[in-house]
Structures are given as C-alpha cells and as structure tokens.
C-alpha angles and dihedrals in degrees: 000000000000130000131180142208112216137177112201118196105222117215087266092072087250122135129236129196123196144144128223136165092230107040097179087052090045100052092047084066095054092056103037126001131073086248098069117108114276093238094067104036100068088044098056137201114037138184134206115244106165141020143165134191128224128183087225133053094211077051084053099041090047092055092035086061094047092053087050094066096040115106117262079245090059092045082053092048088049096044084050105043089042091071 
C-alpha cells in the first residue's frame, strides 16, 4: 500500500499538513464532505500544493511529523523548491 504526506494551502492563504492512504479521496473531503478535517472545512477551498509518497504508513506519520514543526517559511521553501 501507498501513503502520502500532503500540505494544502486553504482560501485564507493558511497551510495544512496531513497524511492519508488515498490522496485523491482525501482531498475530495476536505473539499467537500462532512468528513473532512475541521481545519479545513471551515477554510474552503483548498488546494494541494505538496505530497510525497512513502511505501510505509509509520514512514508517512514520522515525516508527516517533521513537516508539522517546520515554520510556514520552510513549508513555502519546500512547496517551491518541490516544482
């Protein structure tokens, strides 16, 4: 199985990181469905900006960790430099 490590930028201009085993499902919640996080429900739309696939969900959940303390200018930096 898959599982991905994303950061979404929300209409307000905000950053969200999460991890999921179905991106294009998950992002679809987060758009559109009840079961999307809270966060970004109430910041809709948002778009996907990053991901990053990993063989092993404990692989996912550890970077996603890591990409949760970095600074909103280093998400920037890795959303730029990812293109």
């Amino acid at each position: 199985m898959k599982y991905f490590v994303y950061i979404l930028e929300c209409a307000d201009k905000t950053l969200y990181v999460g991890s999921t085993n179905d991106l294009e499902k998950r992002l679809y919640a987060h758009n559109n469905l009840k079961s999307g996080a809270h966060y970004t429900k109430i910041r809709r739309p948002v778009v996907l900006k990053y991901s990053k696939k990993f063989k092993t969900y404990g692989e996912a959940r550890k970077y996603e960790g890591e990409l949760k303390r970095l600074s909103r200018e280093e998400k920037l930096k890795l959303i730029k430099n990812k293109k």
